[in-house]
C-alpha positions as CSV (number, residue, x, y, z in Angstrom):
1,X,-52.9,-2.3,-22.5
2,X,-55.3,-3.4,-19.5
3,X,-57.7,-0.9,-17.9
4,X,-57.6,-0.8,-14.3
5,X,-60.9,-2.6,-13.6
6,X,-59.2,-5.3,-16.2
7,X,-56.3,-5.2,-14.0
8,X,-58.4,-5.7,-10.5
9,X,-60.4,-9.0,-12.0
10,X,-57.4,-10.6,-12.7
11,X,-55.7,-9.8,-9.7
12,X,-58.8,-10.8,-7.7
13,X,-59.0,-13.7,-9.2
14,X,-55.6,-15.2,-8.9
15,X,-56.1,-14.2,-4.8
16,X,-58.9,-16.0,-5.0
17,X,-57.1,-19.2,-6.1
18,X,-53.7,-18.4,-4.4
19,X,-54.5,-20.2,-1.2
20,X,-57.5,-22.7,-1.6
21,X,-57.2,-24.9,-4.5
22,X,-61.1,-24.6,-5.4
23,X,-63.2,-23.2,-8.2
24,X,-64.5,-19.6,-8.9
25,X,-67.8,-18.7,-9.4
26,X,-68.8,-15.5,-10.8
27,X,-70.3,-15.0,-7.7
28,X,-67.6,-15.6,-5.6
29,X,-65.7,-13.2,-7.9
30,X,-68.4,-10.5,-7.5
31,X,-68.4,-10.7,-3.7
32,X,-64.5,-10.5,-3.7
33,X,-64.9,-7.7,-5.9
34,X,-68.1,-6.2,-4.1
35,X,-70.0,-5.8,-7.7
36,X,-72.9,-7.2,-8.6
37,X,-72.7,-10.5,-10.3
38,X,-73.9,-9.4,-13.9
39,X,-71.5,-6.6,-14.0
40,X,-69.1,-9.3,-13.4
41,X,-70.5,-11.5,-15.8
42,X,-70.0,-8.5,-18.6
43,X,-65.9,-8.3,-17.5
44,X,-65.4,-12.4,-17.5
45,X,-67.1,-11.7,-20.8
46,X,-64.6,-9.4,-22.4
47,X,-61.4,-10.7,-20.5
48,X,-62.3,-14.2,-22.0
49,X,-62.8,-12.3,-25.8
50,X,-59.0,-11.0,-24.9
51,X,-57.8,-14.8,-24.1
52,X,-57.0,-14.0,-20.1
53,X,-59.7,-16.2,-18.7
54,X,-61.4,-19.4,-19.4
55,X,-65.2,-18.6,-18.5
56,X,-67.7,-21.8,-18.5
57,X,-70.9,-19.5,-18.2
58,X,-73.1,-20.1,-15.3
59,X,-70.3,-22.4,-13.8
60,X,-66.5,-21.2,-13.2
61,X,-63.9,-18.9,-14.3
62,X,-60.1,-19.3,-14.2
63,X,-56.8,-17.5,-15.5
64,X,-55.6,-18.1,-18.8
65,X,-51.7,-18.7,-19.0
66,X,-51.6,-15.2,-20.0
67,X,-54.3,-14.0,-18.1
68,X,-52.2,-15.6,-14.9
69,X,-49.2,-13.4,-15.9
70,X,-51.1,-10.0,-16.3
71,X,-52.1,-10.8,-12.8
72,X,-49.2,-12.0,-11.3
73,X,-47.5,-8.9,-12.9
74,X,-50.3,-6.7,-10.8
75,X,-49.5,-9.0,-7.5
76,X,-45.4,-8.1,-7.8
77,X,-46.6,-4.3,-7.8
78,X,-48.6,-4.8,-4.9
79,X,-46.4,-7.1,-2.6
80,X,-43.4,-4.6,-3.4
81,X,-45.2,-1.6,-2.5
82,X,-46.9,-2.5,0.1
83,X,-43.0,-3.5,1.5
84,X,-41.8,-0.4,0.4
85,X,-44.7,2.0,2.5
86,X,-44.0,-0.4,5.5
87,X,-39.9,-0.2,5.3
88,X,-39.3,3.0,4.0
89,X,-42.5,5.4,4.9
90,X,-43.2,3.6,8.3
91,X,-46.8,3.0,7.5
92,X,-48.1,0.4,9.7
93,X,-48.9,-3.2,7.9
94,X,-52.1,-2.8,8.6
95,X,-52.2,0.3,6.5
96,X,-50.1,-0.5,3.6
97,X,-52.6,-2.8,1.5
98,X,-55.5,0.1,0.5
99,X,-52.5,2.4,-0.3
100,X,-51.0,0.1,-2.3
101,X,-54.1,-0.9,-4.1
102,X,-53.8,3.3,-5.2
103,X,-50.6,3.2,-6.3
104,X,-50.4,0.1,-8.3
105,X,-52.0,1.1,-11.3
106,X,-50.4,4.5,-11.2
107,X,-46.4,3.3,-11.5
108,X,-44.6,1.7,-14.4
109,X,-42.8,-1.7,-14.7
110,X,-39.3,-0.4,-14.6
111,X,-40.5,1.9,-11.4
112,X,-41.2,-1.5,-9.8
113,X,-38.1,-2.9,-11.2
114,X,-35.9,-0.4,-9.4
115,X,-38.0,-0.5,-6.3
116,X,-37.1,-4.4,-5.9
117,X,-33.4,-3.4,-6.6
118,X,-33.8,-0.7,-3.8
119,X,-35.4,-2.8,-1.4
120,X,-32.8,-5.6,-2.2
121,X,-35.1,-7.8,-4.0
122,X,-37.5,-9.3,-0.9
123,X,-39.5,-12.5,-1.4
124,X,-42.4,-12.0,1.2
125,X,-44.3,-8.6,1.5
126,X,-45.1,-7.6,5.5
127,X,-48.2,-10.2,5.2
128,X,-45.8,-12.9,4.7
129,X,-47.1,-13.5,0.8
130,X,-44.9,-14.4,-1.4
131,X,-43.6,-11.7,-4.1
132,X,-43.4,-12.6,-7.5
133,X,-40.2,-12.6,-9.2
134,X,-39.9,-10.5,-12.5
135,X,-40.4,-13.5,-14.6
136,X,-43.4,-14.4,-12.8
137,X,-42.2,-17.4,-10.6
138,X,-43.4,-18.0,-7.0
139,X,-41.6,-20.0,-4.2
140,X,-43.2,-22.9,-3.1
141,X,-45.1,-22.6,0.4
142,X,-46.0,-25.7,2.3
143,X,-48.0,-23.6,4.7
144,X,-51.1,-24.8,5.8
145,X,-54.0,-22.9,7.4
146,X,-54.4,-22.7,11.0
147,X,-57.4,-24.6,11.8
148,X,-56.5,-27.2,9.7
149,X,-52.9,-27.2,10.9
150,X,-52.6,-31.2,13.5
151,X,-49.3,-30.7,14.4
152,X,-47.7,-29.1,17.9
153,X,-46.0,-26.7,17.1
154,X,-45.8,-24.0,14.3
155,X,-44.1,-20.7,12.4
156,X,-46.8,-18.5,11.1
157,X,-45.7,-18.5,7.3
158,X,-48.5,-15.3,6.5
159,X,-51.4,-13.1,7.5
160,X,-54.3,-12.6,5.7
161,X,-54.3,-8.7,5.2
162,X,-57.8,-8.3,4.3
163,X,-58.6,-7.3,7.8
164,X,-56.9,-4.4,8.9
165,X,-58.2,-4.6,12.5
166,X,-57.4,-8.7,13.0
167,X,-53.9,-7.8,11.5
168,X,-53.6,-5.2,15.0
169,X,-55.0,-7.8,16.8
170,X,-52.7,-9.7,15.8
171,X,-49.8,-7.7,15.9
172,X,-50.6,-6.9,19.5
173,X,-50.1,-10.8,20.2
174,X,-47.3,-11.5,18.5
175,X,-49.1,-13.4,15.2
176,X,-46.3,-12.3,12.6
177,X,-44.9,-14.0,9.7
178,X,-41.6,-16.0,11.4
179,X,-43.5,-15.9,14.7
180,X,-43.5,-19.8,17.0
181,X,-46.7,-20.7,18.2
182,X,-47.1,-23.7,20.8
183,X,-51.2,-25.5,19.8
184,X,-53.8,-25.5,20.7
185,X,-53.8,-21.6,20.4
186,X,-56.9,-19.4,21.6
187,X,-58.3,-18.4,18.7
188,X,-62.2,-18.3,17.3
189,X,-62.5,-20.4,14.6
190,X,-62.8,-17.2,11.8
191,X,-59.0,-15.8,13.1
192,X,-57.7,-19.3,12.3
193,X,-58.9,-19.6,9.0
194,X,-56.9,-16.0,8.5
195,X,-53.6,-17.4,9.2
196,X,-51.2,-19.8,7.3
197,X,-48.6,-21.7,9.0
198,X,-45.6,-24.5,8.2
199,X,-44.1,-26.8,11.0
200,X,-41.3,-26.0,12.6
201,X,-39.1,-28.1,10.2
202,X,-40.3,-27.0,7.4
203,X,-39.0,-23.8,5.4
C-alpha cells in the first residue's frame, strides 16, 4: 500500500514527463509539488528504497517500471473523475481537476472500474489527456505544442489544466480539445506553450 504523498510523487512525476521528453530534477519535482527540495529529496529517498524510482542524487529522478504503473494507476483515477464531475455533476472543466485531486485517493480500484463502464469507457478526460486504460496502456498522441507547431492549420489535441483561469479564457474563445484553428493565432507566447495540437490530417 502507497500513502497519499507516495501517491502524489509518482503521479507528479509521470506529469512531469508526459509531455516534454526531458529530465527531472529534484527541484523541478519540488516546485511541481510546491515542497521544499529536501523534503523531496527524503520521498525520492524512500520511493527509490521501495523500487518505484531511479534517483541519481544531486542529478535526476525517473519512474521505475513499477513505479510508472503506481502512477499511471493514480492518472486513470484522475482523468476518469475529472470526466465523470464534468459529464454527470456539470462542474465546469475548469473546476474538475482540484476536486478530483480530493477524490482520488479516497475511491477504490473497482469504484474506478465501474465508473469507466458507466461513462462508456472514454479515452480523453475534458483536458483532452489521454486516459489510461486498466492495464496501463496509453494511445499514442502526435500532438505537438503550440508555439512549436509550423504548420497552417491545426486541431487542438489538449489543454493544459493547471490554470484554471487560461482554461475560461480559453473556453470563452473556443480553444477546446477537437477545436480548428487557422495560424498564426493571437496568443502570448506563455498561452501557447499551454496548448497541444496535431495537423489537420493527423488523428
Amino acid at each position: 500500500m502507497l500513502t497519499t504523498s507516495e501517491e502524489d510523487y509518482l503521479k507528479a512525476l509521470y506529469t512531469l514527463t508526459e509531455w516534454e521528453d526531458t529530465e527531472v530534477s529534484t527541484g523541478a519535482l519540488a516546485d511541481q509539488l510546491g515542497l521544499s527540495p529536501a523534503s523531496v529529496t527524503s520521498m525520492i529517498q524512500k520511493l527509490s528504497g521501495k523500487g518505484l524510482v531511479n534517483h541519481v542524487p544531486r542529478k535526476t529522478v525517473a519512474l521505475s517500471p513499477s513505479g510508472r504503473r503506481e502512477a499511471l494507476r493514480m492518472v486513470r483515477r484522475h482523468r476518469l473523475l475529472e470526466t465523470f464531475l464534468r459529464d454527470e455533476l456539470g462542474y465546469g472543466w475548469d473546476e474538475v481537476h482540484d476536486e478530483a485531486e480530493a477524490l482520488e485517493h479516497t475511491v477504490s480500484d473497482r469504484f474506478i472500474d465501474a465508473l469507466d463502464a458507466r461513462l462508456g469507457h472514454p479515452r480523453h478526460d475534458p483536458h483532452g489527456d489521454a486516459i489510461p486504460a486498466a492495464d496501463g496502456s496509453l494511445p499514442v498522441s502526435q500532438a505537438v505544442r503550440l508555439d512549436r507547431y509550423t504548420g497552417q492549420r491545426a486541431i487542438i489535441d489538449r489543454i493544459s489544466d493547471e490554470d484554471p483561469d487560461f482554461l475560461r479564457r480559453a473556453a470563452a474563445q473556443g480553444l477546446v480539445p477537437g477545436a480548428s484553428i487557422e495560424l498564426p493565432y493571437q496568443l502570448d507566447y506563455i498561452e501557447a506553450s499551454l496548448i497541444w495540437v496535431r495537423g489537420s490530417g493527423s488523428k
